[in-house]
N, C-alpha and C positions, 0 to 999 in steps of 0.2 A: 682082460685088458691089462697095458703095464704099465707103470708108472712116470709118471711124469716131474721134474726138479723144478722147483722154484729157487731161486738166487737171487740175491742183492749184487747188481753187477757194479757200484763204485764203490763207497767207503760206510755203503750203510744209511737208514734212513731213508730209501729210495720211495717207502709206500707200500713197503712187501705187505704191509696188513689186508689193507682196501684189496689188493689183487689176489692175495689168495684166497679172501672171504668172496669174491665176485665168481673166481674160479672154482670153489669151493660146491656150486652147484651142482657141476659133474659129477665129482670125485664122491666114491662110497668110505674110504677112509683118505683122513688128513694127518700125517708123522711130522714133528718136529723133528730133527734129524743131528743137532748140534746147539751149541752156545747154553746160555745160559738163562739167568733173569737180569742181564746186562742187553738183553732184546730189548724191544717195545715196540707191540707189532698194534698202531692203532685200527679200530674199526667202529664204525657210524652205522646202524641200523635202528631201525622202528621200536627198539628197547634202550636205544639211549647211545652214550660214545663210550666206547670199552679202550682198556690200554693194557693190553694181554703183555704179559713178559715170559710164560711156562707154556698156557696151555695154546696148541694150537688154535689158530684163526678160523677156521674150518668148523668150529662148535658153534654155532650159530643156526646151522643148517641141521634140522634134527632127524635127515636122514643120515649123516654122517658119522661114523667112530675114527675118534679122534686119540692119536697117540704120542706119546713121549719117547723118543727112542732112545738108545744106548748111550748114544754119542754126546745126550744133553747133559747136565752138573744141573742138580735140583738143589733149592733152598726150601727146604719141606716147608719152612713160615707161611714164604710169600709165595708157593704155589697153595696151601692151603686158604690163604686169607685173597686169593683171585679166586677158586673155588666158589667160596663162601659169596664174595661182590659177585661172581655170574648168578649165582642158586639165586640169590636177595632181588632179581631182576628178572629170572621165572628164565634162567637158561639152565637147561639141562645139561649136569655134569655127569651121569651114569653112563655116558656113551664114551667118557674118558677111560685110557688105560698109560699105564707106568712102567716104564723097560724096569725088570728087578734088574735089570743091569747097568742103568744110570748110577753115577754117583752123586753121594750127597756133597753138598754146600755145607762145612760143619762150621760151627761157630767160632773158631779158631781161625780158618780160612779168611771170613771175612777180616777178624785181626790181623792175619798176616797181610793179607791184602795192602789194609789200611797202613801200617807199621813200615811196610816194604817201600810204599809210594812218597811216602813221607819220608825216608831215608833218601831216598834217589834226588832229594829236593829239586834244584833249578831243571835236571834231568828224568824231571818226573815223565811218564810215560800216557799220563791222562785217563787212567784205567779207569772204571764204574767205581771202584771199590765194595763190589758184591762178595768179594770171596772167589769170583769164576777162576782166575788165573791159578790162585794157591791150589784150587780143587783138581783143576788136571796135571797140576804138578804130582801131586800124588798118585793122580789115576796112573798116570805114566811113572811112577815112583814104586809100584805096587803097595802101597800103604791107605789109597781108600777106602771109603764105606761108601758099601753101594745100597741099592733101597732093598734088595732082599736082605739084606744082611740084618736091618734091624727088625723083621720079621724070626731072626732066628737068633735068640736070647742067650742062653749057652756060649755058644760063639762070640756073640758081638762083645761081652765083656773083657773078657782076656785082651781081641784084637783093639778094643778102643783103648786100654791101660795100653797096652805097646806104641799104639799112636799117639798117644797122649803125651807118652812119657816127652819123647822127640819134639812134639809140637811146645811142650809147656817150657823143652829145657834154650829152646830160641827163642822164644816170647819173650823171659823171665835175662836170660843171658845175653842176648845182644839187641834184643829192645828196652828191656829194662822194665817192663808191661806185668797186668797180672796175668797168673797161671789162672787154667783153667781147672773148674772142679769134675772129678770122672766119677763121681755120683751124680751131679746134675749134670750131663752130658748124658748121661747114660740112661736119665731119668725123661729124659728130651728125646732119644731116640725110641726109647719106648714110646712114647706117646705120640710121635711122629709113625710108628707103623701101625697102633691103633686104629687112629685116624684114616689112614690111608692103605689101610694091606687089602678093601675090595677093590683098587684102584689099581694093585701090581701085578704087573702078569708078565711073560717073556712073550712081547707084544711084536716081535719078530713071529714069530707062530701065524698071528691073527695077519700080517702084512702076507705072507707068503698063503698065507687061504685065502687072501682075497683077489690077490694074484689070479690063485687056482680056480677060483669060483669065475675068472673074466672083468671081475670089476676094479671102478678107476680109483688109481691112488697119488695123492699130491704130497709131494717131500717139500715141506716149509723150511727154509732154510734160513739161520738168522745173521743178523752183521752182514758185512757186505764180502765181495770176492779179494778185493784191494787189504782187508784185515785180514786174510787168511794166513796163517802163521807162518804153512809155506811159500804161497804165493805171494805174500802180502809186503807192504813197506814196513819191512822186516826193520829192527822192532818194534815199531808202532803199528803192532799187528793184535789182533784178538789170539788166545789160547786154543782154540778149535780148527778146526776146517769148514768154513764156509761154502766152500766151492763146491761145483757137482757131486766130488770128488767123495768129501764125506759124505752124502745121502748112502752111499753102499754100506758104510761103514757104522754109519751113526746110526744105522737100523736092521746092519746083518741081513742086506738084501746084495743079490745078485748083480753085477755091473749091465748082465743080459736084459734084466727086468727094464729098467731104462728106456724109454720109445722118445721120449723127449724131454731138453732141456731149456725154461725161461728164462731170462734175464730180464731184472727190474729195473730201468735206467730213471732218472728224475732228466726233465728238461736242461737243468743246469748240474752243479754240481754241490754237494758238500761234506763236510768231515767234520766229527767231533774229535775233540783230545789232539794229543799235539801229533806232531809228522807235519814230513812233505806234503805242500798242496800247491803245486804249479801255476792254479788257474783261480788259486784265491783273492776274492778282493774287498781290500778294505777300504775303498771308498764309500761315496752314499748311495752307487748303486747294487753294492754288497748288502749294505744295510737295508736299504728299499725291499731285497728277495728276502732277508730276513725275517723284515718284517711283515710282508706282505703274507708268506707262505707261514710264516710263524713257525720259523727255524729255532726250535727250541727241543733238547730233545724229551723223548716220552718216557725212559727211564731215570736220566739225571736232574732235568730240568736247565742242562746249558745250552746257552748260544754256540748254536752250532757254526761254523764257518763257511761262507757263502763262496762260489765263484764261477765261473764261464763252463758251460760242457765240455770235460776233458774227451777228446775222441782219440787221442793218443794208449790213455786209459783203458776207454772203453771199447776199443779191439782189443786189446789184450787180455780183459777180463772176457771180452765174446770169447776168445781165444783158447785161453785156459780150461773155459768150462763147456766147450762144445757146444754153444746156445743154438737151438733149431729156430726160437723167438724172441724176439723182444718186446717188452711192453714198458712202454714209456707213461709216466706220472707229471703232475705238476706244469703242464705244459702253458695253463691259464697263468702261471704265476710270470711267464715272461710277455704275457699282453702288456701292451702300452710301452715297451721298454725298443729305444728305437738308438742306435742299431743293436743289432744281437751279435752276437761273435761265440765263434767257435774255437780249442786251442786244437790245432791238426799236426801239431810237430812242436817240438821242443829245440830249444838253441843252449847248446851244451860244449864249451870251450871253443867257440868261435863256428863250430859243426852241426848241421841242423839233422837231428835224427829222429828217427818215425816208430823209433822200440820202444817199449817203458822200461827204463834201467830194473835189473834186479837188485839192486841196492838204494836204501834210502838211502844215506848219503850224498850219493850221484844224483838221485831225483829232487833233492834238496836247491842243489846247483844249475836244474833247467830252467832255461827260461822257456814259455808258452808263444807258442807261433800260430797266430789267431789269424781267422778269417771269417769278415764280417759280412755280416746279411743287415737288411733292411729288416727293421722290427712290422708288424702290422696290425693295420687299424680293425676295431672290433674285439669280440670277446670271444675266447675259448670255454670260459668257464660253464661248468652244466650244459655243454652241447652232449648228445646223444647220437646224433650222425656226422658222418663224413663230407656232405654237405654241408653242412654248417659252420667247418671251420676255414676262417681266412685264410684264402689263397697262398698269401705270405706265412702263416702258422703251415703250411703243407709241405711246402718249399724246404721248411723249416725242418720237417719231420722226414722229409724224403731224403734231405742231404745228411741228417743223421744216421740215416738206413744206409747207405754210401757209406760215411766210416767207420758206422759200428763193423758191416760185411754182415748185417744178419738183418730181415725182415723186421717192420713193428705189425705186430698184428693187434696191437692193441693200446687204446690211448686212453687214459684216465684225466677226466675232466675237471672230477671236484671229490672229495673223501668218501660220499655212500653211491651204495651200489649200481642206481640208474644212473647215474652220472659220469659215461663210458661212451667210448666208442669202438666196437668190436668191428676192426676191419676184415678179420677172418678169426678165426676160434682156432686155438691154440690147439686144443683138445679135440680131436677128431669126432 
């Protein structure tokens, strides 16, 4: 069988958790494929409510082998101390495995992070402050540490003094901050591959044998399509590739392997950290979805920002990523909200246009050109079939399928698993 892509098709947050874990069924193995531990992919099941940020969503299901692919930035901590909270709730981590080709999160990173965002002040960028940015600065710098590396002791010392040297003489120099020690660094990578070296493997191997063997494989993708460094509202973008685009890359699989691609859309819209948001609102019925949907996010803990379904957006993110489907979330959270409105075009120096600018900037300066529906009576929430949702919620869902240009085959009612309506199965 081939592989199938899951994507966050607006700015993140969409529910990628609940649907890959639903999805998750099918699939013989589940790859994280990009980002970081600036994720937070939630999931509700019969052991309790998890808030995964490393390992794939897909570990729940214990037919499943669950991987980290290349493309991710690991914080050896806090994917160990997630580990440790699954094991403490009786979920099996031996089915996990760890690209020796990801790189580490090293503890400098997070500094620089921290140091950098705090420089940029009124111009801050709204980053996690995990370290993810400074780590693929390096990856692409050639100066990372990857997870094989501290498996191979000889090596690693000389390479971490070289990086050290550079990392300690910007800390020290133009932040002003303490250096780092390369005994306890070095003392932390050792025990970081203790820990973890039955966990690494070059798990591009295991993807292409399972390929080979015929069985299905789900590429979790984190952050949304809209943060995507290249695609994205450049630069209030994520450091990775979110888009279909990295799943080949973030796991050294074939563009051929590929059979189809999801997009996760939320009934409305929202975005953490700063950037363009066209379709933001802060009045109280911003706050209402806020609250209602408890827009907070699951890594940071901030108020996320609310606003109307960009459909302007959300063709273009269909667009970029080739989606074969969409599956739409949160849709309960816009019950009782009368009218509902859609933004279908942007009003941009007097000219109303149907592109999404490639410049923040320019997107900065749109204004949203809405088109409103009749909200309706009843509840969406925990329906299970297609019948059961109001006329006016269909209406609803059908004119989104109209401007996304790509099907919903699938509507998510409430955060656990029965709580679905599968119009057609994604997955053949």
């Amino acid at each position: 069988m081939p592989a199938y892509v899951i994507v966050g098709a607006q700015w993140g947050d969409e529910g990628k958790g609940k649907i890959i874990d639903y999805l998750s069924e099918k699939a013989h193995v589940v790859a994280r494929y990009s980002g970081g531990n600036n994720a937070g992919h939630t999931v509700i099941n019969e052991k309790g409510e998890f808030r995964l940020h490393l390992v794939p969503a897909g570990i729940f299901w214990p037919h499943t082998t669950c991987l980290i692919g290349n493309g991710v930035v690991v914080d050896a901590e806090v994917l160990w101390k997630e580990m440790e909270e699954l094991r403490a709730k009786d979920v099996d981590v031996s089915r996990l495995q760890i690209s020796d080709k990801a790189h580490l999160i090293m503890p400098y990173h997070i500094a620089l992070d921290k140091l950098e965002e705090q420089a940029r002040g009124n111009k801050a960028l709204g980053t996690t402050s995990r370290g993810v940015g400074p780590a693929y600065v390096d990856k692409a710098g050639r100066s990372g540490i990857r997870l094989g590396d501290i498996l191979d002791h000889p090596s690693l010392l000389p390479r971490l003094q070289h990086v050290l040297e550079q990392k300690n003489f910007l800390i020290t120099r133009l932040y002003n901050a303490e250096p780092f020690s390369l005994e306890e660094l070095y003392e932390r990578c050792i025990q970081w591959g203790e820990r973890l070296s039955p966990y690494i493997h070059a798990v591009e191997n295991t993807a292409r044998r399972a390929l080979a063997e015929n069985k299905v494989i789900l590429l979790e993708g984190a952050q949304g399509s809209l943060l995507d460094l290249d695609h994205g509202t450049y630069p209030y973008v994520t450091s990775s590739s979110p888009t279909a685009g990295g799943a080949c890359t973030g796991l050294g699989l074939s563009p051929m392997a590929i059979a189809g691609i999801f997009g996760v859309y939320k009934a409305y819209t929202t975005r953490v950290g700063a950037g363009p948001f066209p379709t933001e609102l802060s009045d109280s019925v911003g706050e209402a979805i806020r609250q209602k949907a408890w827009e907070y996010g699951a890594t940071t803990g901030r108020a996320r920002r609310c606003g109307w379904f960009d459909a302007v957006a959300a063709r273009y993110s269909a667009t970029v990523n080739g989606l074969t489907s969409a599956l739409l979330t949160r849709l309960d959270v816009l019950d009782g909200i009368d009218p509902v409105k859609v933004c279908v075009a942007y009003r941009l120096n007097g000219k109303t246009i149907t592109e999404f600018p490639s410049s923040a900037a320019v997107l900065e300066k749109c204004q949203p050109v809405y088109e409103q529906t009749p909200g309706w009576k009843g509840s969406t929430a925990n329906v299970t079939s297609l019948d059961d949702i109001p006329e006016g919620a269909l209406r609803y869902v059908k004119r989104l399928e109209e401007l996304i240009g790509c099907r919903i085959d699938v509507i998510s009612t409430g955060p656990r698993r029965p709580e679905t309506v599968c119009i057609r199965s994604p997955i053949p």
